[in-house]
FIKOLZA-1660 file (N, C-alpha, C; in steps of 0.1 Angstrom, whole numbers, plus 5000, padded with zeros to 4 digits):
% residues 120
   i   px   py   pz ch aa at
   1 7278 5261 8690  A  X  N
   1 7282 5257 8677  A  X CA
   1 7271 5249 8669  A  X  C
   2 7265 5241 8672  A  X  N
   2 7254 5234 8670  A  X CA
   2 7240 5235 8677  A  X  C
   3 7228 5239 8669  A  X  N
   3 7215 5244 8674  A  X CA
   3 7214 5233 8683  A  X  C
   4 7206 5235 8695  A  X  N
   4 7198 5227 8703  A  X CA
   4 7189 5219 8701  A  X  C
   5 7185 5214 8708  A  X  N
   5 7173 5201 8704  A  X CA
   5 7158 5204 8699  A  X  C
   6 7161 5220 8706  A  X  N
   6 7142 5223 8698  A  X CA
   6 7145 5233 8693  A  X  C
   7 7157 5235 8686  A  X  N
   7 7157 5251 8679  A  X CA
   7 7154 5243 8663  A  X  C
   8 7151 5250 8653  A  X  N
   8 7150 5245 8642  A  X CA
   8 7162 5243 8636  A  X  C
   9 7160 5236 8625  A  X  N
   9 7171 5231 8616  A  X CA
   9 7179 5245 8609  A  X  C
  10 7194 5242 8609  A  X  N
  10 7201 5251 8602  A  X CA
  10 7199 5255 8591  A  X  C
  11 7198 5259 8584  A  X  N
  11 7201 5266 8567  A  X CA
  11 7207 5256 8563  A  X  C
  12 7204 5259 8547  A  X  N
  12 7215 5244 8542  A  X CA
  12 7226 5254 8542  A  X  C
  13 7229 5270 8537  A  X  N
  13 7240 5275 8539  A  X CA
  13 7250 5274 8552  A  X  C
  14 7242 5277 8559  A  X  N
  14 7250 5275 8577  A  X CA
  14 7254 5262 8576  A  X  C
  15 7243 5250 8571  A  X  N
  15 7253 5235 8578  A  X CA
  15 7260 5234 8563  A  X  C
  16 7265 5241 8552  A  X  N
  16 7277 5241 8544  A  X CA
  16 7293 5246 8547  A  X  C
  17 7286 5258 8559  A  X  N
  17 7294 5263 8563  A  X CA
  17 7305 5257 8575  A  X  C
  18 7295 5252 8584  A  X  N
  18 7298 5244 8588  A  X CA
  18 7305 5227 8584  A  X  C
  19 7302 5219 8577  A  X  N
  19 7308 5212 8572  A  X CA
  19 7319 5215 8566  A  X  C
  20 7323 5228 8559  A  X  N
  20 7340 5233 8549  A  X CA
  20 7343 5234 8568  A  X  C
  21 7338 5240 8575  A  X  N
  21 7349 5244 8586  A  X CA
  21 7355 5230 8595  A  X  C
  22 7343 5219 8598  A  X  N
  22 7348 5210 8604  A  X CA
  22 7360 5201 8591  A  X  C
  23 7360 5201 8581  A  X  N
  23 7366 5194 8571  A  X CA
  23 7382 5202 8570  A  X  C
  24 7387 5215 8574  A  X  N
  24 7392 5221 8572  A  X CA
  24 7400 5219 8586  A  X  C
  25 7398 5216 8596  A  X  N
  25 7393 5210 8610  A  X CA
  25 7408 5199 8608  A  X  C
  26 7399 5190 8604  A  X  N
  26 7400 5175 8605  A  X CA
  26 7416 5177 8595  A  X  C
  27 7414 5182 8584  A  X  N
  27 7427 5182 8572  A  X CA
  27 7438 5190 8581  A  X  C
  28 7434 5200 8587  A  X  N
  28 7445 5207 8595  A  X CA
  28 7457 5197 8601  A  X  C
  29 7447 5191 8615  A  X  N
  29 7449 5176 8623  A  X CA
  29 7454 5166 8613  A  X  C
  30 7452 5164 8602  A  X  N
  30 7458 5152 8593  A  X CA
  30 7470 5157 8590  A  X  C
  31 7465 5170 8582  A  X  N
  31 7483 5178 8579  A  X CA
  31 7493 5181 8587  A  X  C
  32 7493 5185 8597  A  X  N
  32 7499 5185 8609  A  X CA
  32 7506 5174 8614  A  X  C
  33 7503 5164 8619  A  X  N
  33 7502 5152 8619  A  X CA
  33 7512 5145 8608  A  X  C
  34 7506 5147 8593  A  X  N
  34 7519 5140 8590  A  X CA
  34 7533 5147 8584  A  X  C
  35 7529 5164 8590  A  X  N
  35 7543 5167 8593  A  X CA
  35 7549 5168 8604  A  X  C
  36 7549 5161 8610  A  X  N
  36 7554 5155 8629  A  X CA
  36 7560 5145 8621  A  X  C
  37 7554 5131 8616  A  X  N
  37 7559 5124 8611  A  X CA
  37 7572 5124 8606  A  X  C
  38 7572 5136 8591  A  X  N
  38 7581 5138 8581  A  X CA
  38 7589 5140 8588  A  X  C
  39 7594 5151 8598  A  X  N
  39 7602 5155 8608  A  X CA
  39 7608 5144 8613  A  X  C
  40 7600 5134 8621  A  X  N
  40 7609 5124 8629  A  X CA
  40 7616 5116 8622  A  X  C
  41 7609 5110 8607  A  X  N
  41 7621 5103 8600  A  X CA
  41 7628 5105 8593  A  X  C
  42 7631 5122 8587  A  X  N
  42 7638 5130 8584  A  X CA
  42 7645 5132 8593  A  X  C
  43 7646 5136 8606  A  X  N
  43 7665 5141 8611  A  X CA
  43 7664 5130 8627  A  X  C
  44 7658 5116 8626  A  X  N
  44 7661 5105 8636  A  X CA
  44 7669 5099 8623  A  X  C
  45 7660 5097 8615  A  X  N
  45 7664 5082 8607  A  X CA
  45 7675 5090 8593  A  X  C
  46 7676 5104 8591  A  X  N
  46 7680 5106 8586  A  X CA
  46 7674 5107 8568  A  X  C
  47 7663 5102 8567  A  X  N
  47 7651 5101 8549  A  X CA
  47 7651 5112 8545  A  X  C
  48 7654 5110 8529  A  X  N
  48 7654 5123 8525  A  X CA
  48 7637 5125 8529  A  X  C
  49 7635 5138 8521  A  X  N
  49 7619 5141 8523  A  X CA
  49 7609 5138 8518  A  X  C
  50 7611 5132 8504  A  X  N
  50 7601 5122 8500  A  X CA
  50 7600 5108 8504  A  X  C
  51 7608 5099 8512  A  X  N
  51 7604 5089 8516  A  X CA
  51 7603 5092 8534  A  X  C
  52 7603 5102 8537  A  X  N
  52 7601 5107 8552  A  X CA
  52 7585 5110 8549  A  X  C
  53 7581 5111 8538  A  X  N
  53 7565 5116 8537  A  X CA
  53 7563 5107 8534  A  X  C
  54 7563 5092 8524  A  X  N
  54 7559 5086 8525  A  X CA
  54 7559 5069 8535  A  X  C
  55 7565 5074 8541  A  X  N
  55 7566 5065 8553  A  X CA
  55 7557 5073 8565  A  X  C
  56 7558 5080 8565  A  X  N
  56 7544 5089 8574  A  X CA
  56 7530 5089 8570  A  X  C
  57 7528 5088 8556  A  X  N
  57 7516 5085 8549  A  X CA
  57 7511 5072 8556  A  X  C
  58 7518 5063 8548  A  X  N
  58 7513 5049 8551  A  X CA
  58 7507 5051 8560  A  X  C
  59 7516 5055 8572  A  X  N
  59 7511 5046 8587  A  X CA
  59 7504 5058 8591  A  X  C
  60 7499 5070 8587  A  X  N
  60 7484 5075 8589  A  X CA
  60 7473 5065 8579  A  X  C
  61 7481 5063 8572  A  X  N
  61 7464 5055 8560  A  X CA
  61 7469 5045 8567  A  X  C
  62 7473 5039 8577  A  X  N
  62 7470 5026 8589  A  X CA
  62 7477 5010 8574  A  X  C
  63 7487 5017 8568  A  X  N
  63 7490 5009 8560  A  X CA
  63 7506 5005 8563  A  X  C
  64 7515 5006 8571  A  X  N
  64 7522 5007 8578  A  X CA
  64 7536 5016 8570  A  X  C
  65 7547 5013 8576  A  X  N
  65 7558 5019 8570  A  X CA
  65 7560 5012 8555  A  X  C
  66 7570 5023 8549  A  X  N
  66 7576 5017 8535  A  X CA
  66 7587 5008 8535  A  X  C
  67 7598 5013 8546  A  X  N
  67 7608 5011 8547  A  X CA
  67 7607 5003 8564  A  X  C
  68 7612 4992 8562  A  X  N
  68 7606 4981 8576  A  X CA
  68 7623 4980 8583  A  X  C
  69 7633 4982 8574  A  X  N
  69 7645 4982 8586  A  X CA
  69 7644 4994 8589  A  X  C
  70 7647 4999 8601  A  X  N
  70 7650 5015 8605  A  X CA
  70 7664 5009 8615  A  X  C
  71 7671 5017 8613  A  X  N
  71 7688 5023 8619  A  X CA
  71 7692 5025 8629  A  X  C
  72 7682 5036 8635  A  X  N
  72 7686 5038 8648  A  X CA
  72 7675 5035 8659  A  X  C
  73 7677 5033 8670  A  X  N
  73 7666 5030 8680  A  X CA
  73 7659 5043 8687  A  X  C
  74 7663 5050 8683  A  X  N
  74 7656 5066 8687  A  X CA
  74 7643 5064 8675  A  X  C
  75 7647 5057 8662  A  X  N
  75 7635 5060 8651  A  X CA
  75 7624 5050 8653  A  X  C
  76 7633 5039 8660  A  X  N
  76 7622 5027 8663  A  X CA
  76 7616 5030 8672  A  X  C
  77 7618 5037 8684  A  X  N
  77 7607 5043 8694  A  X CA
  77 7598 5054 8684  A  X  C
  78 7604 5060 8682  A  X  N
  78 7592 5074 8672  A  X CA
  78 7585 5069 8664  A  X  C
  79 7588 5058 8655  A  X  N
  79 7578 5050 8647  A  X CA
  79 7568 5043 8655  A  X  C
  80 7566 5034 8663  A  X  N
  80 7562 5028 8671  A  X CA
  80 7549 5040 8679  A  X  C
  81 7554 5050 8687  A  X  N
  81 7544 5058 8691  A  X CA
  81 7539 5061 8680  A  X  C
  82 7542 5073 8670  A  X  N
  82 7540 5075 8656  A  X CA
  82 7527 5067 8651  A  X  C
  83 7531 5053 8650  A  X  N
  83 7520 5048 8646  A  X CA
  83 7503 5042 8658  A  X  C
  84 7507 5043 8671  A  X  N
  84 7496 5042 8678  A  X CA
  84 7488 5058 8681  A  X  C
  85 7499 5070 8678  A  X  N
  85 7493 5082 8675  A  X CA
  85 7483 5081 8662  A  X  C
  86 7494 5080 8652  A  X  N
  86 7487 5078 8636  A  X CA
  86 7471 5074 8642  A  X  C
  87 7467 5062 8647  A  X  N
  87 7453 5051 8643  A  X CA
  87 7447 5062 8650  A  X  C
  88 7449 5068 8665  A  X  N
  88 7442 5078 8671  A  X CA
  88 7435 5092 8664  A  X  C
  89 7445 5096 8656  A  X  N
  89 7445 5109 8651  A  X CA
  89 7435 5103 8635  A  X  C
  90 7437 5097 8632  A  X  N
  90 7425 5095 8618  A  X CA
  90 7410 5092 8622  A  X  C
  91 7416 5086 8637  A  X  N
  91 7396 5083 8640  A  X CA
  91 7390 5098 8647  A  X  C
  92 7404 5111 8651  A  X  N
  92 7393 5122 8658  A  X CA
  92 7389 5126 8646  A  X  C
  93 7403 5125 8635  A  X  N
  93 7401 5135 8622  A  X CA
  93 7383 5130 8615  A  X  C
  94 7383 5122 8614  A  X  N
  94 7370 5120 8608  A  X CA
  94 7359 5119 8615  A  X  C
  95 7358 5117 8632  A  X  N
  95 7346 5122 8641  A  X CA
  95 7344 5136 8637  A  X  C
  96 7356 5143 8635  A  X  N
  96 7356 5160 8634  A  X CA
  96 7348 5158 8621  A  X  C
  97 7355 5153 8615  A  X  N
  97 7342 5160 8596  A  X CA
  97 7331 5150 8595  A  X  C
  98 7325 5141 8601  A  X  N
  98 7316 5141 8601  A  X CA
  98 7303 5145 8613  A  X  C
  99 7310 5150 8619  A  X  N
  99 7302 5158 8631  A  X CA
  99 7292 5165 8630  A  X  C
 100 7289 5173 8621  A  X  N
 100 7280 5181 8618  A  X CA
 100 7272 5175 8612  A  X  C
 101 7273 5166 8604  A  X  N
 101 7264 5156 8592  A  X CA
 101 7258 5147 8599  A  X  C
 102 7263 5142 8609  A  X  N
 102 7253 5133 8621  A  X CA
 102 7244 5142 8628  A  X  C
 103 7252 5154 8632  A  X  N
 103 7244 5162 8644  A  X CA
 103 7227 5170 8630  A  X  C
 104 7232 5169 8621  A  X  N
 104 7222 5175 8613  A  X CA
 104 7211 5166 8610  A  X  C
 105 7215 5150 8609  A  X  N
 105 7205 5136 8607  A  X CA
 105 7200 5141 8622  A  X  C
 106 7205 5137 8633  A  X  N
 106 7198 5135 8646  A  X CA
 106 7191 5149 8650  A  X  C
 107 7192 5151 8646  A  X  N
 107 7191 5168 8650  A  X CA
 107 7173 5166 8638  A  X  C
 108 7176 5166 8631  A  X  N
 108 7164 5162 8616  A  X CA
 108 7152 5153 8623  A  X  C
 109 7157 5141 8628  A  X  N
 109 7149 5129 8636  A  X CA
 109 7137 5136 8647  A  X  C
 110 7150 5139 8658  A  X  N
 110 7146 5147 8665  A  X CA
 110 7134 5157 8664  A  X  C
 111 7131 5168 8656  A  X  N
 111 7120 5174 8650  A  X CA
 111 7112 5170 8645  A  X  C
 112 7117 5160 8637  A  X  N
 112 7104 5152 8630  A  X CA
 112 7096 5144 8641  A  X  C
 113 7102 5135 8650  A  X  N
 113 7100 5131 8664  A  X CA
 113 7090 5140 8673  A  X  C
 114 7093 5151 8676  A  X  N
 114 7088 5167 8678  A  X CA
 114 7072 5168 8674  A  X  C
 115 7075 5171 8662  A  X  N
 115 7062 5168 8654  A  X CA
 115 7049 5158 8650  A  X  C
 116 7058 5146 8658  A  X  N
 116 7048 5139 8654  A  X CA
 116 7041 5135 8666  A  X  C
 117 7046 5139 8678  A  X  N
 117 7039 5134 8692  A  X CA
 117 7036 5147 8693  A  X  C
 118 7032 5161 8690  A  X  N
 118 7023 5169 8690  A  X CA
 118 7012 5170 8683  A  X  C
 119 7012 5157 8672  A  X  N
 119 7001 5159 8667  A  X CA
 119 6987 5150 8672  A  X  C
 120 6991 5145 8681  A  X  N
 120 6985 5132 8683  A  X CA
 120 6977 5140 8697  A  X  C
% end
């Protein structure tokens, strides 16, 4: 997926390509994610589906619920994982989209590193 340590640098096309793919990646896993959400406080807690999405938002943007009483204890458990899922899943989502953008700096270093203890 990513060149090796002594192959040369990618194309800027290839690492664009790369970047739309790992970002596409990561939004999938976010999208996903907060329709797992929608679902559990839509038919546990019963939310219509605009505050089933915005109560799933929040607590992916690590901002917590909208609605702080919940009804039944089936929704208090699903919120509760829900939200220790939530903090996990935003930190792979954005290791994923910025993966490439690091691997392309160190990857950059690296060569230039290359280069400069062959010259000597």
């Amino acid at each position: 997926m990513y060149e090796s340590r002594h192959a040369p640098l990618a194309t800027r096309a290839a690492f664009r390509r790369r970047v739309v793919r790992h970002f596409g990646v990561g939004m999938l896993l976010i999208g996903g994610s907060l329709l797992v959400g929608m679902l559990g406080y839509h038919y546990l807690e019963g939310m219509r589906w605009i505050d089933a999405y915005v109560n799933a938002a929040m607590l992916l943007g690590g901002m917590g619920p909208m609605k702080t009483e919940l009804e039944y204890p089936a929704t208090k458990v699903f919120a509760g994982l829900y939200a220790l899922y939530s903090g996990i899943v935003v930190l792979a989502a954005a290791s994923i989209i910025l993966a490439p953008i690091l691997h392309r700096l160190v990857h950059r270093l690296h060569l230039e590193e290359e280069k400069s203890t062959q010259g000597k």
